[in-house]
N, C-alpha and C positions, 0 to 999 in steps of 0.2 A: 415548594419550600423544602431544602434538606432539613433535616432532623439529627443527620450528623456531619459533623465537617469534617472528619477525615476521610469517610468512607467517601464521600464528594471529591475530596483530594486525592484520592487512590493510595492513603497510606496504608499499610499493613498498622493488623489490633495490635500491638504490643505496647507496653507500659513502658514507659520510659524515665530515667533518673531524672534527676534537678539536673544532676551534674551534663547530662545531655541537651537539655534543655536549653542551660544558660548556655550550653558551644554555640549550640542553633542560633542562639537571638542574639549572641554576641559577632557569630563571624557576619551573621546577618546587615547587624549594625556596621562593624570595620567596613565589609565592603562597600555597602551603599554610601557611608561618610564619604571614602574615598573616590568614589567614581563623581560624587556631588561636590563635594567641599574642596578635598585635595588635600595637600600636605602645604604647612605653612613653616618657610624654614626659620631655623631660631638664630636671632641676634645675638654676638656676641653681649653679654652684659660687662664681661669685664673687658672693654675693649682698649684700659689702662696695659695690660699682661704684654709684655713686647711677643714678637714670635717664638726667641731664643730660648725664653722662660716654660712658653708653653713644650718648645722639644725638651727640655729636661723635665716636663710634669708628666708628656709620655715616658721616657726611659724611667723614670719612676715610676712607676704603673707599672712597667713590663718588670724591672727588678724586685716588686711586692713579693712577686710569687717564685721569684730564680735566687735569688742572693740578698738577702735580709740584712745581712750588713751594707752592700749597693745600698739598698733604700734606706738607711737610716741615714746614709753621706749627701743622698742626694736630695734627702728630704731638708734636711739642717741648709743644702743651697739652693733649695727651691724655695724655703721660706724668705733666703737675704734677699734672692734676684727678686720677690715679689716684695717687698719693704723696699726694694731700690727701686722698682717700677711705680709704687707707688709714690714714692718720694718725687721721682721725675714728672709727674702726672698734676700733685699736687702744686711741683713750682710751676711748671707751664698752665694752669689754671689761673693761680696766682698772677704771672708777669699776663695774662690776657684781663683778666680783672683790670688790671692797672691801666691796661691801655683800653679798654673800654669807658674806663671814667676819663680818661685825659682825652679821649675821643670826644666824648659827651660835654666835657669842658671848651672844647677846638684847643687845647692845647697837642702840639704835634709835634715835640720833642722825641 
């Protein structure tokens, strides 16, 4: 029976922080999750956003931090193209609505 477990583990006596501690158990966990689980990639949610919109949400991003007036231009048209995308999204929802009931009815106009 040990009596102690580090000396069983061949750790050296020294006292160690929290802050030490939680690295241990933390990189511990990372790694094991990932050799087990894996990484699960993330779905777009707003899959509304054309592509166009999303390069001018990067260039705004990169101009945050270079040109403060950049970002205030690009933000005022990042917000129209995302009200446009959405606009467009919402009618093509709409005109598929419509033909899902005209479907449902056999009407095929």
């Amino acid at each position: 029976m040990v009596n102690n477990w580090s000396k069983a583990l061949g750790e050296e006596q020294r006292e160690r922080t929290p802050e030490e501690l939680w690295k241990e158990v933390k990189t511990t966990l990372l790694e094991s999750a990932r050799t087990t689980i894996g990484y699960k990639k993330k779905q777009l949610q707003n899959s509304w956003i054309s592509d166009e919109t999303f390069e001018m949400i990067k260039a705004k991003r990169e101009a945050n931090t270079k040109d403060r007036e950049k970002h205030k231009e690009l933000k005022k048209e990042v917000q129209r193209k995302l009200r446009e995308d959405k606009q467009n999204q919402n009618q093509i929802e709409g005109m598929c609505e419509k033909l899902e009931e005209s479907n449902k009815k056999w009407n095929m106009k």
